[in-house]
C-alpha positions in Angstrom: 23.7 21.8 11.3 22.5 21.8 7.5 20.0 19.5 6.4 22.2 17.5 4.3 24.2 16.5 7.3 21.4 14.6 8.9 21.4 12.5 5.9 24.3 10.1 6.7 22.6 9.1 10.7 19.2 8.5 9.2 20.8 5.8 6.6 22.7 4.1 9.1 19.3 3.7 11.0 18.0 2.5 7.1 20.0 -0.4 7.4 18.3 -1.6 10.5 15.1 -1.2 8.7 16.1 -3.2 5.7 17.4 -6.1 7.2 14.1 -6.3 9.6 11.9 -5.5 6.2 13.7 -8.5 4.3 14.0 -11.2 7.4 10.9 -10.1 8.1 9.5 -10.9 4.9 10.9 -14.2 4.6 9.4 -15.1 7.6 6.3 -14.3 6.1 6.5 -15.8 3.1 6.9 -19.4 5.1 4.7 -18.4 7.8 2.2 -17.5 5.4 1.9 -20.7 2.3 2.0 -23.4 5.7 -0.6 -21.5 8.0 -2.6 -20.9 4.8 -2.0 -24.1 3.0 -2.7 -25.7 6.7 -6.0 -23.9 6.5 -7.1 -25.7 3.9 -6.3 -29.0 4.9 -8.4 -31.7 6.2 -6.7 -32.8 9.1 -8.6 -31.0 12.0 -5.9 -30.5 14.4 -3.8 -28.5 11.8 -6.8 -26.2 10.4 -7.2 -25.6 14.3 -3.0 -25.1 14.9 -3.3 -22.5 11.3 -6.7 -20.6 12.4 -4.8 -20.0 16.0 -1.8 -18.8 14.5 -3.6 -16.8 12.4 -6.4 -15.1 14.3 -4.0 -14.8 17.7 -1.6 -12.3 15.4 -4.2 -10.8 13.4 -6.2 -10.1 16.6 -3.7 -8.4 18.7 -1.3 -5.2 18.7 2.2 -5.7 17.1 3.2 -3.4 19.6 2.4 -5.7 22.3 3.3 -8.7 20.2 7.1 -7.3 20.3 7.4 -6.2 24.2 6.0 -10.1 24.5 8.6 -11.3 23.0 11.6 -9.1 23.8 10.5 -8.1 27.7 8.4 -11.4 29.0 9.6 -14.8 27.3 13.3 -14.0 29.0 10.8 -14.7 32.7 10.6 -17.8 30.9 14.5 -18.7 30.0 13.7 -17.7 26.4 16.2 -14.9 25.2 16.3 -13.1 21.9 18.4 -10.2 20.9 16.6 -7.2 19.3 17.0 -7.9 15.8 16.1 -11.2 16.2 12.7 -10.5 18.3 11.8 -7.8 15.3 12.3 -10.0 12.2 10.4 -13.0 14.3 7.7 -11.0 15.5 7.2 -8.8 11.9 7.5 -12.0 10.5 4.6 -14.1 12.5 2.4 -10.5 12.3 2.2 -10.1 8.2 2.8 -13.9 7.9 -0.4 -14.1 9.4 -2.1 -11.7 7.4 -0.3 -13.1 4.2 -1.8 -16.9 5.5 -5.4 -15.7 4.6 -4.1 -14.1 1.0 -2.8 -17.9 0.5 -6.0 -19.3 1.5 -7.6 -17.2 -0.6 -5.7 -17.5 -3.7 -5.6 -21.3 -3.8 -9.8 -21.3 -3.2 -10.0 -19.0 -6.1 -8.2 -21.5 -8.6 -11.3 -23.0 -10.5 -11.8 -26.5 -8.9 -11.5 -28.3 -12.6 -8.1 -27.4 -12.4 -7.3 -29.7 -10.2 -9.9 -32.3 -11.2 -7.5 -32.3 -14.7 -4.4 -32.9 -12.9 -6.1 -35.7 -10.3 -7.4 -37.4 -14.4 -3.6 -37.1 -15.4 -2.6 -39.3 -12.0 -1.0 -36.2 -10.4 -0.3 -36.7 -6.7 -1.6 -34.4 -4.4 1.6 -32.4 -3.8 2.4 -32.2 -7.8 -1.2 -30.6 -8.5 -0.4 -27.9 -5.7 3.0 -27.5 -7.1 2.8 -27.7 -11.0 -0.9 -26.5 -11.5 -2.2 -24.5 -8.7 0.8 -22.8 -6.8 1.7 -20.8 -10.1 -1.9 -19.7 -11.0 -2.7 -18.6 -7.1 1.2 -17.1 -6.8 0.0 -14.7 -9.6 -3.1 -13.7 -7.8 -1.2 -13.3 -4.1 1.1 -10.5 -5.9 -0.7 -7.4 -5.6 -2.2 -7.6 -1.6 1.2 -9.7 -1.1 2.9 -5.8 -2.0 0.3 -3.9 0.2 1.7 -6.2 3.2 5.2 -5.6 2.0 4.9 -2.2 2.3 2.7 -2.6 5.4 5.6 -4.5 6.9 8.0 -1.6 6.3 6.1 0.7 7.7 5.2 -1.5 11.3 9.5 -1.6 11.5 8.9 1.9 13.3 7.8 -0.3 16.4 11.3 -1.9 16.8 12.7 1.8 17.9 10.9 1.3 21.2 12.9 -2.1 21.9 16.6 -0.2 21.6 16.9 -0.9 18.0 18.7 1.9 15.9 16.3 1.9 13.1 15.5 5.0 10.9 12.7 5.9 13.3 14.8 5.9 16.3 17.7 7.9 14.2 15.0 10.3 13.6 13.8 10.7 17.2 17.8 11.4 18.3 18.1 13.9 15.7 15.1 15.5 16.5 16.0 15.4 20.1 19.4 17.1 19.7 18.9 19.7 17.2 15.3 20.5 17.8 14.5 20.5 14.0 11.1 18.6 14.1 9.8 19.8 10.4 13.3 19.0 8.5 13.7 15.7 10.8 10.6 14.2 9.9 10.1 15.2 6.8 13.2 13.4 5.4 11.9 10.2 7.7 8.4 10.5 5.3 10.6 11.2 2.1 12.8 8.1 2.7 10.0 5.8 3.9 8.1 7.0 1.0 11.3 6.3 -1.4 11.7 2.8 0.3 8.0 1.8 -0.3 8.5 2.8 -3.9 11.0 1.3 -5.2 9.5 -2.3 -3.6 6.0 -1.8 -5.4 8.2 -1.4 -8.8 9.9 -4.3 -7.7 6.5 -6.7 -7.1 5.0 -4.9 -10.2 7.9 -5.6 -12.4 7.7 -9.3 -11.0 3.7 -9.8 -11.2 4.6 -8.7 -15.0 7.4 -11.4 -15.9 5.4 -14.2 -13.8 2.0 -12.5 -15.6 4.0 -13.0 -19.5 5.7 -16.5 -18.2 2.6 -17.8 -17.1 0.6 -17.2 -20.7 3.6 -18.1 -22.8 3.3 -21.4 -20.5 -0.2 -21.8 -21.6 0.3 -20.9 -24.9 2.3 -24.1 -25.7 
């Protein structure tokens, strides 16, 4: 079996990994501006609800997060198919990561900012949306891609609950034709091409947001 006939099994297991690498995301995304936003509110019980989201998934193993979900919450009449418990769990995992990127990119908007918009009679909701949500969104670019591409990577995990990802394609091939080096090195090669070709896409956005932002300020 020639190298180039592996190809065609590992990219059907790809297309496991991109749809769990884009629901996953979008998860995130939400996950992330409410538990981050809630973080900063002043209601107690929802800075408590956010910090307990957050800390509960940043403190414990994915791993363990997704044989949660998948193996125990069906003891509990809650039943999710594999694909589903991947994107949800990926999703609550980097969203909360992503929460304290929020956090942190609202806090670092100067505070006069908003003072300007509360002169000009600007609701609450319109300051967050009009004045500090694009300034902070440009800051949350850069360790927004790091997660990205940390989310990508943590889609490996899904081949241990029966999910035909690329990792799991790999381990089959690997398994039948004994071919470790070849096997994994096109696993690294396509992981690696995957991860690329999302940092040019979050570079290429940071840079239109970047130029729309200043030609904004400009006027």
């Amino acid at each position: 079996m020639s190298l180039f006939e592996f190809i065609p099994s590992l990219l059907s297991g790809l297309g496991v990994t991109l749809t769990l690498t884009g629901g996953g995301a979008l998860v995130a995304v939400v996950l992330a501006w409410l538990a981050g936003l809630a973080r900063l509110s002043h209601f107690g019980p929802l800075r408590l609800a956010a910090a307990t989201y957050v800390e509960t998934f940043r403190g414990t193993s994915a791993l363990v997060q997704l044989y949660w979900f998948f193996y125990a919450l069906p003891l509990f009449g809650i039943e999710l198919s594999a694909t589903a418990t991947g994107i949800i769990v990926l999703g609550l995992n980097i969203g909360a990561y992503g929460a304290e990127v929020v956090r942190g990119a609202v806090l670092s908007i100067d505070r006069g900012q908003s003072e300007a918009a509360a002169a000009l009679n600007l609701s609450n909701l319109k300051r967050l949306w009009i004045v500090i949500a694009p300034q902070a969104l440009l800051r949350m670019l850069p360790p927004a891609g790091n997660l990205l591409i940390e989310l990508l990577k943590s889609t490996a995990l899904v081949s241990l609950i029966t999910l035909n990802d690329l990792t799991f394609r790999g381990m089959l091939l690997r398994a039948e034709t004994l071919r470790t080096v070849e096997v994994f090195g096109l696993l690294l090669i396509i992981y690696f091409c995957v991860a690329q070709v999302l940092t040019l896409g979050l570079h290429a956005a940071e840079r239109r947001l970047s130029k729309a932002w200043h030609l904004e300020g400009a006027r």
